[in-house]
C-alpha positions as CSV (number, residue, x, y, z in Angstrom):
1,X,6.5,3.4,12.5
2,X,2.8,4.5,13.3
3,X,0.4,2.4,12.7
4,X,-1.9,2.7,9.2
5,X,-5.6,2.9,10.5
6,X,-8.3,2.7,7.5
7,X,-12.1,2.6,7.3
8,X,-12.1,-1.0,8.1
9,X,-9.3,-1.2,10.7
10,X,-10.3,2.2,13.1
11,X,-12.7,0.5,15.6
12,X,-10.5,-2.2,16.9
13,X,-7.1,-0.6,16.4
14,X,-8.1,2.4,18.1
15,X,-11.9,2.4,20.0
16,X,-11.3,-1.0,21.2
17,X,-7.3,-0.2,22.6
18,X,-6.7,-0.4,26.3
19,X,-3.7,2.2,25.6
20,X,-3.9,6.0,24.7
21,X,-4.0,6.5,21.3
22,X,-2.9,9.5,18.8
23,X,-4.4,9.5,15.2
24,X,-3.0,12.1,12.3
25,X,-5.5,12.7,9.9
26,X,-3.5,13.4,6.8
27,X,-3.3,13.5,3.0
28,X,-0.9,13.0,0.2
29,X,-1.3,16.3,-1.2
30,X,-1.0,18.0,2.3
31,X,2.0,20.4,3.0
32,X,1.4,20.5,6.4
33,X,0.6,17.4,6.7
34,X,4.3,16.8,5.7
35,X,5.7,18.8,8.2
36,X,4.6,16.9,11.0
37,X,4.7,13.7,9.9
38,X,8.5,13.1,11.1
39,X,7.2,14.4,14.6
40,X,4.4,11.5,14.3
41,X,6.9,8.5,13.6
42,X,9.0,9.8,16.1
43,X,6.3,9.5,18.8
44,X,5.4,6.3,17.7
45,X,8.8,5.2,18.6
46,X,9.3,7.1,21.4
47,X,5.8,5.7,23.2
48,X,5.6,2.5,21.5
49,X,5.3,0.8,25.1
50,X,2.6,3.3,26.5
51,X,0.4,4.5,23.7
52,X,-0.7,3.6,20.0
53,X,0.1,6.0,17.0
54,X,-1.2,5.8,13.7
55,X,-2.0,7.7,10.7
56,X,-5.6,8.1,8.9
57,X,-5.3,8.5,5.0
58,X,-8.6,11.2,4.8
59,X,-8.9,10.3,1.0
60,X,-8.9,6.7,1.1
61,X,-10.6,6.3,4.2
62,X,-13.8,9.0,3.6
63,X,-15.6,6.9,6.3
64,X,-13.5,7.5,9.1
65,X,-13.0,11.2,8.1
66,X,-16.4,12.1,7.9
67,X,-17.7,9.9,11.5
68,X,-14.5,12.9,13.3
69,X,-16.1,16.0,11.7
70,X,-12.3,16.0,9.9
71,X,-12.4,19.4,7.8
72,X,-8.8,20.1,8.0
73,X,-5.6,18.4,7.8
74,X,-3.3,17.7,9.5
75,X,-6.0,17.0,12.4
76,X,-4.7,14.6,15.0
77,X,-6.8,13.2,17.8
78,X,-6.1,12.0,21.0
79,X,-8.4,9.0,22.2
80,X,-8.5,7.6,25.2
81,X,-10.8,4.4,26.6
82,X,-12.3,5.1,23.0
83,X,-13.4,8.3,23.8
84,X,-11.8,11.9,22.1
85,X,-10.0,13.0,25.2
86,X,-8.0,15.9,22.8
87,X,-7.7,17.6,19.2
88,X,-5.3,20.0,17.4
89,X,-6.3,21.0,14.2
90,X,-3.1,22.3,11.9
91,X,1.1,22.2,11.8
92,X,2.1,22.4,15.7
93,X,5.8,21.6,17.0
94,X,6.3,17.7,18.1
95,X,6.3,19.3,21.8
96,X,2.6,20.4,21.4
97,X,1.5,16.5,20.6
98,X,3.8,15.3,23.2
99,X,2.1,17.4,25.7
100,X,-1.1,16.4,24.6
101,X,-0.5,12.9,24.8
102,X,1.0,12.8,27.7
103,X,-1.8,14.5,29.7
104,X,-3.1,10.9,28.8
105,X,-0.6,8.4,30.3
């Protein structure tokens, strides 16, 4: 299950980890959002052991949002040594984020 990051949470779960790590920006409301979603947990599975994934609620955690420049949902980005290292703004296929990521490991 990917990880919940939150306003409070974001600097040591994801800045301070010695691992890659892939955050989905994401909202209730949001269709797309929904569509990739099963890709996301399915990632956090499949990498568990390599890489950190977890999910940003953009309504509940403004803070976060705002700090990323996050206009659109789904956004997902790719961190590495706490760092942006990759972005993709919108609905992609799981194979698109799997790429992405592992250009990182």
């Amino acid at each position: 299950m990917a990880l919940e990051v939150n306003d409070s949470n974001f600097e040591e779960v994801v800045i301070q980890s010695d691992k890659p790590v892939v955050v989905d920006f994401w909202a209730e409301w949001c269709g797309p959002c929904r569509m990739i979603a099963p890709s996301i947990e399915e990632m956090s599975a499949e990498y568990s052991e390599n890489a950190v994934i977890a999910k940003c609620d953009v309504d509940n955690n403004p803070q976060v949002a705002m700090k990323y420049s996050i206009r659109n949902i789904p956004t997902v980005l790719f961190f590495k040594d706490g760092e942006i290292a990759d972005k993709q703004v919108g609905a992609v296929p799981k194979s698109s984020l799997v790429e992405k990521l592992n250009a990182l490991l």
